[in-house]
C-alpha positions as CSV (number, residue, x, y, z in Angstrom):
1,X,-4.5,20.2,-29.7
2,X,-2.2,19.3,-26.7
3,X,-2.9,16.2,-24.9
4,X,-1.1,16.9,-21.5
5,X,-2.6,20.6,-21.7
6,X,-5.8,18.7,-22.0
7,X,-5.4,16.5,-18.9
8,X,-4.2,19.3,-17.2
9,X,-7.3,21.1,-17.4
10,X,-9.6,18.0,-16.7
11,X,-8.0,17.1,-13.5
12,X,-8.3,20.9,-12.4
13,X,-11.7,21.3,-13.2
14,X,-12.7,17.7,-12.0
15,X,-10.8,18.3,-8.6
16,X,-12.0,22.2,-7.9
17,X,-15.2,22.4,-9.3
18,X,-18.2,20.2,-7.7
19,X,-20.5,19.5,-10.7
20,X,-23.5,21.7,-9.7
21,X,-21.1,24.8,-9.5
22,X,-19.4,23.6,-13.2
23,X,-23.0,23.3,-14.8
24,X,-23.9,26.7,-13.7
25,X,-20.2,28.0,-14.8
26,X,-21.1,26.7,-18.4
27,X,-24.9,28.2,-18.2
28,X,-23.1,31.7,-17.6
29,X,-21.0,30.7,-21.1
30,X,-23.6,29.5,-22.6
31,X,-21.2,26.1,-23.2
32,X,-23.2,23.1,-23.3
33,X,-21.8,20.3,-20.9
34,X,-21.7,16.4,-22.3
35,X,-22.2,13.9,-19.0
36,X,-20.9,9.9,-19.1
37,X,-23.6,8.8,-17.3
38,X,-24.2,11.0,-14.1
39,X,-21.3,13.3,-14.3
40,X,-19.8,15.9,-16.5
41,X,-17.5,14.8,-19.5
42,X,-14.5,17.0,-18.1
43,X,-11.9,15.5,-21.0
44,X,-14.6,16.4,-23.4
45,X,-15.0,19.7,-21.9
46,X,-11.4,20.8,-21.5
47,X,-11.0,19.5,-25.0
48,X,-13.5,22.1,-26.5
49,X,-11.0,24.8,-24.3
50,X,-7.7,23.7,-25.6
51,X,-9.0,24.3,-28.5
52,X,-11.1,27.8,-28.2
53,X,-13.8,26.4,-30.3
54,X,-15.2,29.5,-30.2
55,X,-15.4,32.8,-28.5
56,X,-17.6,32.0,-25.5
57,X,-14.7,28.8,-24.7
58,X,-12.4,31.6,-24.9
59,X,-13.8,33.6,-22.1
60,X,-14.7,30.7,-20.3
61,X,-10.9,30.0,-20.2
62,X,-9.9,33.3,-19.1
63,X,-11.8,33.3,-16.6
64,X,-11.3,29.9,-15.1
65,X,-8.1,29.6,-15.3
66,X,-6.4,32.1,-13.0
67,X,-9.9,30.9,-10.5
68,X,-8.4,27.3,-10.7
69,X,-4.7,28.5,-9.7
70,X,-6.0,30.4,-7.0
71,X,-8.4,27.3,-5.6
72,X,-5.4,25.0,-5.9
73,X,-3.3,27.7,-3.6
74,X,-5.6,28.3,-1.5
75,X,-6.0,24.2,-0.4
76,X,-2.0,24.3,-0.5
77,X,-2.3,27.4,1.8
78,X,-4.8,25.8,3.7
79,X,-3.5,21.9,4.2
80,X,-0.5,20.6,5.8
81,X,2.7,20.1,4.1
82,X,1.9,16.1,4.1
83,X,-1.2,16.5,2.6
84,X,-1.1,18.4,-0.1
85,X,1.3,16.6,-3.0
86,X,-1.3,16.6,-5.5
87,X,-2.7,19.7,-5.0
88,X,1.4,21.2,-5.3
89,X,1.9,19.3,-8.4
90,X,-1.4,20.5,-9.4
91,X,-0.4,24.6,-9.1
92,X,2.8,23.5,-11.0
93,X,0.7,22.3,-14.0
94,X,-1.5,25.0,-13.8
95,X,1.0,27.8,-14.5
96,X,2.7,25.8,-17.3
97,X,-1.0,25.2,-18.7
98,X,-1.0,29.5,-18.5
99,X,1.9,30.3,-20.0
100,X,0.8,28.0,-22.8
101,X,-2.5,29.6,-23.3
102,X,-1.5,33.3,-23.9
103,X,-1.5,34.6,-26.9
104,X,1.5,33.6,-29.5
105,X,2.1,30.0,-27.6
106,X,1.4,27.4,-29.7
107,X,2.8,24.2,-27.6
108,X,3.6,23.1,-23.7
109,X,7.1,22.5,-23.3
110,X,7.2,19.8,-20.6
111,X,10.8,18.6,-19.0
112,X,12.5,16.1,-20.3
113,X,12.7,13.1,-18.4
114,X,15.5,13.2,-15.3
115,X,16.3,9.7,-15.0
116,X,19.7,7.8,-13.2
117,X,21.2,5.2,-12.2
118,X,23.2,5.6,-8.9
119,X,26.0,3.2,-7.8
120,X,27.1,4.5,-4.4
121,X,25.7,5.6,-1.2
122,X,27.2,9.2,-1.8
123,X,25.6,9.4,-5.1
124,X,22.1,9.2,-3.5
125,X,22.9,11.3,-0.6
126,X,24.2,13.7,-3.6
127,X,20.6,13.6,-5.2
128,X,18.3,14.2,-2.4
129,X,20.6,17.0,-1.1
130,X,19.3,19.1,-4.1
131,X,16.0,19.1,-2.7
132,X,14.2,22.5,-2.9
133,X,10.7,21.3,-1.4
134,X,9.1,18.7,0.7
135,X,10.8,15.4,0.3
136,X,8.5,12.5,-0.2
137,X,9.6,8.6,0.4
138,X,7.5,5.5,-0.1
139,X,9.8,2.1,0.3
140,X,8.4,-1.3,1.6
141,X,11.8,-1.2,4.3
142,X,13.0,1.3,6.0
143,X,16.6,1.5,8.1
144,X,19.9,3.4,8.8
145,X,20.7,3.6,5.1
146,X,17.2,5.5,4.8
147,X,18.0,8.6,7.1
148,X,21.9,8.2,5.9
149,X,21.0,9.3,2.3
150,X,18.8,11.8,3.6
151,X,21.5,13.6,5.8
152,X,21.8,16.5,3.8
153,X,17.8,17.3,3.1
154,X,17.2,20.6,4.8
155,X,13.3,20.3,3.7
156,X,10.5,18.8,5.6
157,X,11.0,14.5,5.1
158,X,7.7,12.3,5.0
159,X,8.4,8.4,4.6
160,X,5.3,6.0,4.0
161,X,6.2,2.2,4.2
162,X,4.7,-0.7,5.1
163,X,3.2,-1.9,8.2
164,X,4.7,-5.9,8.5
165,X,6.8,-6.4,11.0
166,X,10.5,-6.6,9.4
167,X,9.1,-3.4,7.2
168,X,11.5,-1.4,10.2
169,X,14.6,-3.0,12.5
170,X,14.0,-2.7,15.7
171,X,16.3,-0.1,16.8
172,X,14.6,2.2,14.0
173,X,13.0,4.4,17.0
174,X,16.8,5.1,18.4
175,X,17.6,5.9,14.9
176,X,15.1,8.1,14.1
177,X,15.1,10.0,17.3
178,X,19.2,10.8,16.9
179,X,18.3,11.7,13.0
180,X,15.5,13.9,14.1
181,X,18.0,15.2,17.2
182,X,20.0,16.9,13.7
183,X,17.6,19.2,13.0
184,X,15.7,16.9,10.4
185,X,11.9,17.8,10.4
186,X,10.6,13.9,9.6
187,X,7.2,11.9,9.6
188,X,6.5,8.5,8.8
189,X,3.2,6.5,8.4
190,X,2.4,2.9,7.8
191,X,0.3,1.7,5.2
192,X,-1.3,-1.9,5.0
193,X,-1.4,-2.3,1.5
194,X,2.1,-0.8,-0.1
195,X,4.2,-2.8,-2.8
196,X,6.0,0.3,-4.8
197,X,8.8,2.7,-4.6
198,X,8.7,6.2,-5.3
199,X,10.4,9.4,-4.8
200,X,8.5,12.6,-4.7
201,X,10.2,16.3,-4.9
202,X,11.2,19.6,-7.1
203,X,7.9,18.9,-8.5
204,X,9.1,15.4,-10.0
205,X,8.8,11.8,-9.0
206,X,10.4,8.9,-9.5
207,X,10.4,5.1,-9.8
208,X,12.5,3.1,-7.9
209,X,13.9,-0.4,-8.5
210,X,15.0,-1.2,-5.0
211,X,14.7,0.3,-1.4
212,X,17.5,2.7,-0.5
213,X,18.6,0.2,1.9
214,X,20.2,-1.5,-0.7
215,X,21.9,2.5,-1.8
216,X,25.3,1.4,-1.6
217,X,25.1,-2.0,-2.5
218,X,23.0,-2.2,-5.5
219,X,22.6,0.2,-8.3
220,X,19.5,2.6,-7.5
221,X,17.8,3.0,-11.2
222,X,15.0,5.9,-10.8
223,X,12.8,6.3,-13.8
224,X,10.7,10.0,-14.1
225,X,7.0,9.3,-13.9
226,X,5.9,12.1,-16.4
227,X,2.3,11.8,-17.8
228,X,1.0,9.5,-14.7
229,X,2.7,12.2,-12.4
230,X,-0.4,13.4,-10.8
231,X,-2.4,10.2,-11.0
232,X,0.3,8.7,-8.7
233,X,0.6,11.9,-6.5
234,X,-3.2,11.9,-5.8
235,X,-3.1,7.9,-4.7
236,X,0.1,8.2,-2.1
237,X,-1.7,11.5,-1.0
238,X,-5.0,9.1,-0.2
239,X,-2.8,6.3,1.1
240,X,-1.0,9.1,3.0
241,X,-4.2,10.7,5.0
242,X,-5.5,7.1,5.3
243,X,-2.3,5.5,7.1
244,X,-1.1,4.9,11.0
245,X,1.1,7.7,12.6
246,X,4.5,5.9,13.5
């Protein structure tokens, strides 16, 4: 049984389901649901899938499956671009996790890990210019160097940072107006409470071990977040909705 597959399958349900509907999902089945305390046991539950236990976990699969895709594309469909990171990583998981359950597959074949270490300025403005999607930023500083290394995204931009006072310089407005002036489609928001670094697009992030004010000057060392992918996705998509306009 494959653990990510598992996971997979328990966020999807847990997110796109409300428990009622699940319980009544499972009655149709007949699939018995275990509960930690109040609420469904989704791990346990998508366990028992993974696996096809039996026949009626089969069909159950089959049928939910291709429903939860088209949930998760429907919000995506339905949401603004800055809203919906989980939801986009989510769809991504969800058609790996169906390739892996047709017939003949036997294990999910995740990416391997994309991690660097860039020394110069160019080197980052190299790696955000092969951006195919949405480009997400969260860095305790923001500046010039910021919307330097992002000169040659041609996606949407979204930066979250901080909200204390040296978190921007004060010609950042100027800055971002001639940026913007370029045909760069940006947003930021301020968040009270923000203390990592991460970089968010082609369906990957990353971990970052200084703000890209420092790109240029210090080596930028970005470390793939893999099995805590969604986990992070879903809390800077809550700090996200929950954070002052700039």
């Amino acid at each position: 049984m494959n653990a990510e597959a598992v996971n997979i399958l328990a966020d999807a349900i847990k997110e796109y389901y409300g428990d009622y509907e699940l319980e009544e999902l499972c009655s149709k089945f007949n699939l018995e649901i275990d509960y930690l305390g109040v609420s469904p046991n989704h791990k346990k539950l998508a366990s028992r899938l993974v696996a096809r236990e039996d026949y009626n976990h089969k069909r159950f699969l089959d049928e939910v499956l291709p429903d939860l895709i088209e949930r998760c594309n429907h919000r995506i469909l339905n949401s603004t671009w800055e809203s919906n990171v989980f939801d986009e990583e989510m769809s991504r998981h969800l058609k790996k996790l169906q390739i892996l359950m047709a017939p003949g597959k036997k294990s999910l074949t995740g990416a391997e890990p994309a991690n660097y270490v860039l020394k110069l300025k160019t080197d980052v403005i190299k790696f955000f210019a092969g951006a195919k999607t949405a480009v997400t930023i969260v860095d305790t500083r923001l500046g010039s160097v910021t919307l330097e290394c992002l000169i040659n995204v041609k996606q949407p931009i979204r930066l979250l940072t901080g909200k204390e006072e040296q978190t921007l310089p004060d010609d950042f407005a100027t800055l971002l107006k001639e940026f913007r002036s370029g045909g760069h489609q940006v947003e930021i928001r301020r968040h009270i409470m923000l203390h990592d670094r991460l970089i968010f697009f082609n369906g990957r992030c990353w971990l970052v071990n200084t703000s890209l004010l420092q790109a240029g000057k210090n080596r930028l060392g970005l470390i793939e977040c893999i099995d805590v992918k969604s986990a992070i996705a879903k809390e800077i998509e809550g700090k996200w909705r929950e954070s002052e306009i700039y």
